[in-house]
C-alpha positions in Angstrom: -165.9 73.1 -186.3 -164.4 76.1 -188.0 -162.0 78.3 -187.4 -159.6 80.9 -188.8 -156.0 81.3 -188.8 -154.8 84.4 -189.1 -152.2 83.8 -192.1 -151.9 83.0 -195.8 -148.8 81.4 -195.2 -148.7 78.2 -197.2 -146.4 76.4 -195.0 -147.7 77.2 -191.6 -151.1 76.1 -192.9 -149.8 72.8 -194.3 -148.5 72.0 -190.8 -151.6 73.1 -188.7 -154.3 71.4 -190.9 -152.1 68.3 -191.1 -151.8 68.3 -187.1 -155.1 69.0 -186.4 -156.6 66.3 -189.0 -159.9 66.6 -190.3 -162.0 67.4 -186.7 -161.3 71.0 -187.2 -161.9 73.3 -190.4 -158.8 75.9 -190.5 -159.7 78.6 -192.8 -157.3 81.1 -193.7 -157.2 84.9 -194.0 -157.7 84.7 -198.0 -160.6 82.1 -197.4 -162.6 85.1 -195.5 -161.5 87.5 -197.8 -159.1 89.3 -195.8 -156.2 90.9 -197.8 -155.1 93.4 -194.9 -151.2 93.6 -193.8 -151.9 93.0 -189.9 -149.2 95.1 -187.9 -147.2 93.3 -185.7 -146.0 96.1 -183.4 -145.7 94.2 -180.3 -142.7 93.3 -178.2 -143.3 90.0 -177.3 -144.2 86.8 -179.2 -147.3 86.9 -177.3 -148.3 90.4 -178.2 -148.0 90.3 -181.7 -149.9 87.1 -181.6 -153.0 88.3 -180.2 -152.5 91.8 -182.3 -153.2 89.7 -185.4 -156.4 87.4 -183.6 -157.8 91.1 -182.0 -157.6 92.5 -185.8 -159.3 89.4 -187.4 -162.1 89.3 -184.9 -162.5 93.1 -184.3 -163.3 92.7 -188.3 -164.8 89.7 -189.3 -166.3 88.9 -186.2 -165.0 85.4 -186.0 -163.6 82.9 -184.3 -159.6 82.8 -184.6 -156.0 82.4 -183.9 -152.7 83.4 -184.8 -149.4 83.0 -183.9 -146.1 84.4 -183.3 -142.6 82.2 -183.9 -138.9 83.3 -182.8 -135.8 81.7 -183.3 -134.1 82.7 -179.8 -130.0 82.7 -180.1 -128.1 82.6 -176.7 -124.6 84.1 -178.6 -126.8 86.4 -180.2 -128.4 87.2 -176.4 -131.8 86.1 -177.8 -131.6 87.3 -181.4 -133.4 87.6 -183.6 -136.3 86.4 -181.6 -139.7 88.7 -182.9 -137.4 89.7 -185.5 -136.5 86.4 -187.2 -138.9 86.9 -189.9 -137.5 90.1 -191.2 -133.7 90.0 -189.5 -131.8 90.6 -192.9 -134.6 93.4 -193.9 -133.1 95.2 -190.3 -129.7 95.9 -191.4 -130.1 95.4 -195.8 -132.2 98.0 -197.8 -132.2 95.5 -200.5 -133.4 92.3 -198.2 -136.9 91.3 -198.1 -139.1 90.5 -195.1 -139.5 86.8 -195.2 -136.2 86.9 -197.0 -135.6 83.0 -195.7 -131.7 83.2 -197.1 -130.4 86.3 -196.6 -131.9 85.9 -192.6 -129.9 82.7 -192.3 -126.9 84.4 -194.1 -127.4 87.1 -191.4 -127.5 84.3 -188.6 -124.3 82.3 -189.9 -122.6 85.7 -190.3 -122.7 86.8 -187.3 -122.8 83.8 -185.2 -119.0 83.1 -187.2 -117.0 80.4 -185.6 -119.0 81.1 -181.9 -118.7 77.1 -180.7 -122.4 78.2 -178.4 -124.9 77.3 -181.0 -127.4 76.9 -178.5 -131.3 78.0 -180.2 -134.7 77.3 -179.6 -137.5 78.1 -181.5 -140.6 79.3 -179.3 -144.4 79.6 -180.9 -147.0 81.3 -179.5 -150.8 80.9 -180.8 -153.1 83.3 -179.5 -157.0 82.0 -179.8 -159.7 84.3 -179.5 -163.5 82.7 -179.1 -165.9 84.5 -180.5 -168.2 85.7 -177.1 -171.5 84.5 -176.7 -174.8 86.8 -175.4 -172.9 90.1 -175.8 -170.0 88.4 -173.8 -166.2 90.1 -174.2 -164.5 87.3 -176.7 -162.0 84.8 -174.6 -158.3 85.1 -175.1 -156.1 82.6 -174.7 -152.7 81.2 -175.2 -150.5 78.4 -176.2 -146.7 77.9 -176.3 -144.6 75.5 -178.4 -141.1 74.9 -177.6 -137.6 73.2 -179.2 -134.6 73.2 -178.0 -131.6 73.0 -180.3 -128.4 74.1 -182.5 -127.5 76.5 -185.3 -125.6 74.3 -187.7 -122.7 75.8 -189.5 -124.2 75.4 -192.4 -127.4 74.3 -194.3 -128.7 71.3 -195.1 -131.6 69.7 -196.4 -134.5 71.3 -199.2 -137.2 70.8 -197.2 -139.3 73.0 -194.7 -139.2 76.6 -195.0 -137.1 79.9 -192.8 -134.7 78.9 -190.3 -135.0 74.8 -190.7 -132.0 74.1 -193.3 -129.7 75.9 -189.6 -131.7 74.3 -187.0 -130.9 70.9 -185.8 -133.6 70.0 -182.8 -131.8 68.1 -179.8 -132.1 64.4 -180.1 -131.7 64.2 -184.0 -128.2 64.4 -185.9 -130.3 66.1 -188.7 -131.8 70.1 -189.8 -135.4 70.3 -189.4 -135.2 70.5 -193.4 -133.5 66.6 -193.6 -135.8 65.4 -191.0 -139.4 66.4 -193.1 -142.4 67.1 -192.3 -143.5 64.0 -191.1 -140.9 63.9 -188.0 -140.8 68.0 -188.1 -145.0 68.2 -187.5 -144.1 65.6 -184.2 -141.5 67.4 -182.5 -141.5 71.0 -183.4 -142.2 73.9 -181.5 -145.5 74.7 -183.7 -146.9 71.4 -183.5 -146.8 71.2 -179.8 -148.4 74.9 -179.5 -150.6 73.0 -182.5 -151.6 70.2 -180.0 -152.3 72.0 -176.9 -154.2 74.3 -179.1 -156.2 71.6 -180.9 -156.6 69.6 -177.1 -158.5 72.8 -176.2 -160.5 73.4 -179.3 -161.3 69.5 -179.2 -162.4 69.8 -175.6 -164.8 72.6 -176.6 -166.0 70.3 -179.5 -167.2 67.5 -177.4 -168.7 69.2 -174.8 -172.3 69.8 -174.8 -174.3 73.0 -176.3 -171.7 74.3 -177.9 -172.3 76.7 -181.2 -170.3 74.7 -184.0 
């Protein structure tokens, strides 16, 4: 089975081909020759999730997903949430979306000496099916939560964004000590990953299906 995801980041598609093994081909938006920057105007996880599967199929005609990832603060009353991407870019002319250390220099700043670190990261993939006999294509969605703490300050080299500040509940480690072995079992992408791949797997096995 194939199947694109909408991205050409290196990381997030390291941890989805890893999760979902070698049952399901994950191509990505450079391996269909899309070069586009997909808007992500939405106001919810969820919206700008599907925003990026609707533009991929609307275009290539093919089966897709994409997702959506926040870091939700509590002190910060959510923040910076759809935002976490490009938080320092919001408030620095001279930060860059995707800017992974100036948005958790932002984070630390303004979180100062707040003893409520409580975070979670949510992830939302959006899958659309490509629709069969002139059917609408099917939407769906999947949610990947962890619950955790902003640490004070960073630690570890591995991982990529907010992981050097995040340490999940249950670990005295950062996402970016614990690697990607322990990361890819407990984060919030890899459980979106797995109910994600459950369904894709569950489509794979049944009968008549167009691979």
């Amino acid at each position: 089975m194939k199947i694109v995801f909408a991205t050409n980041n290196r990381h997030k598609l390291e941890e989805v081909r890893q999760i979902l093994g070698t049952n399901i081909e994950v191509l990505s938006l450079k391996d269909i020759g899309c070069d586009a920057d997909i808007p992500e105007t939405g106001q919810t996880l969820e919206e700008n999730a599907l925003q990026k599967a609707r533009y991929v199929n609307d275009h290539y005609h093919i089966g897709c997903f994409a997702d959506d990832t926040g870091l939700e603060v509590d002190a910060l009353n959510g923040a910076p949430g759809i935002y976490s991407a490009r938080y320092a870019s919001l408030v620095s002319p001279t930060a860059k979306a995707h800017d992974s250390e100036a948005n958790m220099a932002r984070l630390l700043g303004e979180l100062g000496e707040n003893n409520n670190r409580k975070a979670r990261f949510r992830t939302v993939f959006a899958l659309i099916e490509e629709g069969e006999g002139g059917h609408t294509p099917a939407e769906r969605c999947f949610e990947g939560i962890v619950d955790g703490q902003i640490t004070r300050q960073r630690s570890g080299a591995a991982g990529f964004g907010y992981d050097p500040i995040f340490q999940p509940d249950g670990y005295d480690r950062t996402f970016a000590e614990l690697g990607a072995g322990i990361k890819n079992q407990i984060s919030h992408r890899a459980r979106a990953t797995r109910k994600l791949a459950d369904y894709l797997l569950s489509k794979k096995q049944q009968p008549n299906q167009t691979q």
